[in-house]
C-alpha positions as CSV (number, residue, x, y, z in Angstrom):
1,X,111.8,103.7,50.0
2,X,108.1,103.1,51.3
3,X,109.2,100.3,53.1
4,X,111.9,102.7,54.9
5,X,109.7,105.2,55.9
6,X,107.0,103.1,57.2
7,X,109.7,101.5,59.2
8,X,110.8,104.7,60.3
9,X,107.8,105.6,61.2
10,X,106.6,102.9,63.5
11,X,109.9,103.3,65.1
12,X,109.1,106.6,66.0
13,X,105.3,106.1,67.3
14,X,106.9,102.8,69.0
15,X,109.4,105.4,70.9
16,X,106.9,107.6,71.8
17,X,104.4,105.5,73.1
18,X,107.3,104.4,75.2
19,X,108.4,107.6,76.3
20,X,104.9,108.0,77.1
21,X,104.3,105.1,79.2
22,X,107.4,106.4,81.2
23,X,106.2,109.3,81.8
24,X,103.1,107.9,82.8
25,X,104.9,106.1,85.6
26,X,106.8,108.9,86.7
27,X,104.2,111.1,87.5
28,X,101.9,108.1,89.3
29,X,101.5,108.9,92.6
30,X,101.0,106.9,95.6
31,X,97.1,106.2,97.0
32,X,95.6,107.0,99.5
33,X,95.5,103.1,100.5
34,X,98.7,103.1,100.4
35,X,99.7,105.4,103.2
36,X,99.7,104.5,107.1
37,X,96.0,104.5,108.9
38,X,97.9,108.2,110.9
39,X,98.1,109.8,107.4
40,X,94.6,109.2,106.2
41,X,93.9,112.7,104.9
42,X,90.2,113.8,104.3
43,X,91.0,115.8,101.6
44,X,93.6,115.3,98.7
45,X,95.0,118.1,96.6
46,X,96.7,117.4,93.6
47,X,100.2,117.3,94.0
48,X,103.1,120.0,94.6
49,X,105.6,120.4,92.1
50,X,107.2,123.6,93.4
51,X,109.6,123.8,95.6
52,X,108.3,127.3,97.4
53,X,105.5,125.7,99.6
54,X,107.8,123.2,100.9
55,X,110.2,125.6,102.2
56,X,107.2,126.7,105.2
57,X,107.0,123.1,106.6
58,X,107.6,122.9,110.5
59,X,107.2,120.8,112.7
60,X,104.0,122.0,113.6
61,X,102.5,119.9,110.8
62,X,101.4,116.4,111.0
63,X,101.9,114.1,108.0
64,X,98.5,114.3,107.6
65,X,98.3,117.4,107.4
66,X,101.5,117.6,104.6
67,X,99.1,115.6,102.4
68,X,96.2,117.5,102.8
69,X,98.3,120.7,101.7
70,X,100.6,119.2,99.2
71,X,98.8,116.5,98.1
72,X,99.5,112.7,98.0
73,X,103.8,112.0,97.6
74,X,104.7,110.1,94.5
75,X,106.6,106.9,96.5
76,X,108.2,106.0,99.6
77,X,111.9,105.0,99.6
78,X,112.7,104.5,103.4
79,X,113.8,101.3,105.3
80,X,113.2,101.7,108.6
81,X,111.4,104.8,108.5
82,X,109.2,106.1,106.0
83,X,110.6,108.5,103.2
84,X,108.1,110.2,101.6
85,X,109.3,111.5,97.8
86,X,107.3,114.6,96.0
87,X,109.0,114.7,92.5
88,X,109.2,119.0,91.1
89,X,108.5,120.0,87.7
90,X,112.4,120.8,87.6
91,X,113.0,117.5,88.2
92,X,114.5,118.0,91.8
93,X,112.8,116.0,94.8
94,X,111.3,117.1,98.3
95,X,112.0,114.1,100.6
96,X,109.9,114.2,103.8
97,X,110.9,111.7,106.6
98,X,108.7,110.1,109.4
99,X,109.6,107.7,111.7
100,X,105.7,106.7,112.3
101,X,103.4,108.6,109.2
102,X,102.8,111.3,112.2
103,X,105.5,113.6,113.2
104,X,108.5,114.8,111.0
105,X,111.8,114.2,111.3
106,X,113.2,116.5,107.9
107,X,112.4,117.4,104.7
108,X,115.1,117.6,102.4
109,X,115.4,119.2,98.9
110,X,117.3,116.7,96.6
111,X,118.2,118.4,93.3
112,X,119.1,116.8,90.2
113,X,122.8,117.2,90.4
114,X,123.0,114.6,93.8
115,X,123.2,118.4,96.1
116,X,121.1,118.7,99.3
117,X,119.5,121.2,101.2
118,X,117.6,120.9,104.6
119,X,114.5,122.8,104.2
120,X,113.8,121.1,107.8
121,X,115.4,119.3,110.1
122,X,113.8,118.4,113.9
123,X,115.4,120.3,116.5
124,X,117.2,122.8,114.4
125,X,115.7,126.7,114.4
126,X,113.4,127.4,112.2
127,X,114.8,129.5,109.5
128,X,112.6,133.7,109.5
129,X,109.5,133.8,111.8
130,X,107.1,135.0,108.9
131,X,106.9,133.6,105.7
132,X,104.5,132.7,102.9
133,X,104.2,130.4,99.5
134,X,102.2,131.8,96.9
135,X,100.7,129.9,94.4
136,X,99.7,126.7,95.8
137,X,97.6,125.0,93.9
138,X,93.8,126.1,94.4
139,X,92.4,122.8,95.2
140,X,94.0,122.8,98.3
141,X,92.0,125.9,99.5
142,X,88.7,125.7,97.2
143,X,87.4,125.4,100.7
144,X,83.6,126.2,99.8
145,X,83.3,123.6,97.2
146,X,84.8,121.6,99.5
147,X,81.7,122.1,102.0
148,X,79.6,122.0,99.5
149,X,78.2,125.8,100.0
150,X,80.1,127.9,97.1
151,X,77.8,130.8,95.9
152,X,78.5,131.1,91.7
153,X,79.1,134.7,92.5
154,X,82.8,133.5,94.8
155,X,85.8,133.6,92.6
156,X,88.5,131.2,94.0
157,X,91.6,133.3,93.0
158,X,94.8,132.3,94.4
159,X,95.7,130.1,97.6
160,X,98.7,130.8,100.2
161,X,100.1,129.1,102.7
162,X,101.3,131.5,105.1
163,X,103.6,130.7,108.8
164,X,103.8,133.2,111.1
165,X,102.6,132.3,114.5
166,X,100.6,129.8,113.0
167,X,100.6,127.8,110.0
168,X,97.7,128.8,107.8
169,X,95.8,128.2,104.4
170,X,94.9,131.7,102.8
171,X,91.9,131.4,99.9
172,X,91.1,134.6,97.9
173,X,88.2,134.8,96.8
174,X,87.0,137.5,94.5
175,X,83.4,139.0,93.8
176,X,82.2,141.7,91.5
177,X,80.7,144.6,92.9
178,X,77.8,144.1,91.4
179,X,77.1,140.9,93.2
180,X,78.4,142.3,97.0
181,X,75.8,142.7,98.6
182,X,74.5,138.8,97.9
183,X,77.7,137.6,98.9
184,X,77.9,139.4,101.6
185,X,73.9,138.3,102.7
186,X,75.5,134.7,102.2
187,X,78.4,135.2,104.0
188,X,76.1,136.6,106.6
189,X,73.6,133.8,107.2
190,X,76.3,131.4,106.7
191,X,79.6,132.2,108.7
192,X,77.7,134.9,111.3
193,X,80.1,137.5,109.4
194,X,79.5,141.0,110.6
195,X,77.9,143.6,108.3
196,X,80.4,145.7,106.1
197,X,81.4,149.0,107.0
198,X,82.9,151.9,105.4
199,X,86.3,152.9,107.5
200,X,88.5,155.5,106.2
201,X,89.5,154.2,102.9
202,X,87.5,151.4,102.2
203,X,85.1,148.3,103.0
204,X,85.5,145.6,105.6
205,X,83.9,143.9,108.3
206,X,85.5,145.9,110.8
207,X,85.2,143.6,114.3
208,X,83.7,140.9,113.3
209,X,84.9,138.3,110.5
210,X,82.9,135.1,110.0
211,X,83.9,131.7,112.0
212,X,83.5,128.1,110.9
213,X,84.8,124.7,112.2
214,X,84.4,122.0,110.3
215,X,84.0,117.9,110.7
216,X,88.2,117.2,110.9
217,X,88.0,120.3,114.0
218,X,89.7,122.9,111.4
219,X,88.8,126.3,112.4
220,X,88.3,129.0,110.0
221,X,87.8,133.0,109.8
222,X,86.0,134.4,106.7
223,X,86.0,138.2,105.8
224,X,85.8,140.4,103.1
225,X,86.7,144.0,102.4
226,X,86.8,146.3,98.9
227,X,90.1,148.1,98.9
228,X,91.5,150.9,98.7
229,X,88.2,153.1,97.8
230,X,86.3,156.3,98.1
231,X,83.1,154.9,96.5
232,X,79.7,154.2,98.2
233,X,77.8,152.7,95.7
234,X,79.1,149.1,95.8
235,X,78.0,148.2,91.7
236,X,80.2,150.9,90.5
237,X,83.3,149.3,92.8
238,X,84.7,146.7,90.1
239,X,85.2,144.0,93.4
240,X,85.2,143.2,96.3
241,X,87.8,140.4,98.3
242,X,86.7,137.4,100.6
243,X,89.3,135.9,102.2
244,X,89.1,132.0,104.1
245,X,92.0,131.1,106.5
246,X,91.8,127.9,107.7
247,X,94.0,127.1,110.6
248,X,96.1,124.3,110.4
249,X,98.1,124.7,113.6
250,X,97.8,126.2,117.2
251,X,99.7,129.0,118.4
């Protein structure tokens, strides 16, 4: 009886370990060596496994840019042309193809059952004007680690991706009240961000957000505002917002 349970039980540890192994190589992703010299991104995320930021891709992107904002895709199953695969956590698959690792040609949503969707396709009209993805992962915009600059008293709180005129990476930031006024001295001598004001029903910097451009030629605009508020005394407002867009495409 021993005998048969100990067998029993390395069968099941064996099955595991296997199932683990596979799942290991499922979720591997490609490197960064592994992509063409035009998709060299300067900054890797970790990868996209929702399907909502993938719906605002246009052809305003550059493959470069897809990898900077969704992270590195998990393989490449073109012949010809590159097909780029990011595998979802529902087990459905965004397929991105490029004739040349610059421009896009489509991006497809494969789901499990063999259906297909065009999320984009070159040359056809894009689908609403103004749209946004909440929830990508924050990573992507924790632009002030990134530069090396974060004050502790900056909350990274969600990032966006937003399209509307442009294409655009939204990070919130959030900062108690208590600590404003240092952020907003930071924000000052940092980004050239104009001095809050009190307008109507809140604080903002009313005419004059902060700027910033960094080594890739990204542009940014940094403000920061309360809320909805009658109060004056900033430590008895519970926060305040900073908000980063960073610019990924022209108008």
């Amino acid at each position: 009886m021993n005998k048969v349970f100990l067998l029993l039980k390395v069968l099941i540890v064996s099955s595991v370990s296997l199932l683990t192994v596979h799942l290991l190589q499922d979720t591997r992703t490609l490197t960064k060596k592994e992509l063409p010299q035009a998709m060299q991104p300067h900054h890797i995320p970790l990868t996209a496994r929702s399907i909502a930021p993938f719906r605002l891709i246009t052809d305003r992107l550059s493959m470069k840019q897809i990898v900077e904002v969704f992270g590195l895709p998990d393989k490449d199953i073109g012949s010809g042309i590159y097909i780029y695969v990011y595998n979802l956590k529902d087990r459905s698959q965004v397929r991105i193809g490029t004739p040349n690792g610059k421009q896009i040609l489509y991006v497809v949503h494969s789901l499990e059952n063999g259906q297909q969707h065009d999320l984009f396709r070159k040359g056809s009209p894009e689908i609403g004007s103004e749209r946004t993805a909440k929830g990508i992962d924050l990573s992507t915009c924790n632009f002030l680690s990134q530069w090396q600059i974060k004050p502790q008293e900056l909350e990274l709180a969600s990032c966006d991706l937003e399209h509307k005129q442009m294409d655009m990476l939204i990070a919130n930031y959030t900062v108690k009240g208590t600590d404003a006024a240092i952020a907003e001295k930071f924000l000052q001598a940092r980004f050239q961000m104009g001095k809050l004001r009190y307008i109507c029903c809140g604080w903002e910097t009313a005419g004059k957000n902060g700027v910033y451009r960094d080594k890739d030629n990204y542009s940014y605009e940094i403000s920061m505002s309360s809320g909805e508020t009658i109060e004056r005394d900033w430590p008895k407002i519970r926060q305040f917002y900073v908000v980063i867009t960073k610019y990924l495409t022209d108008p």
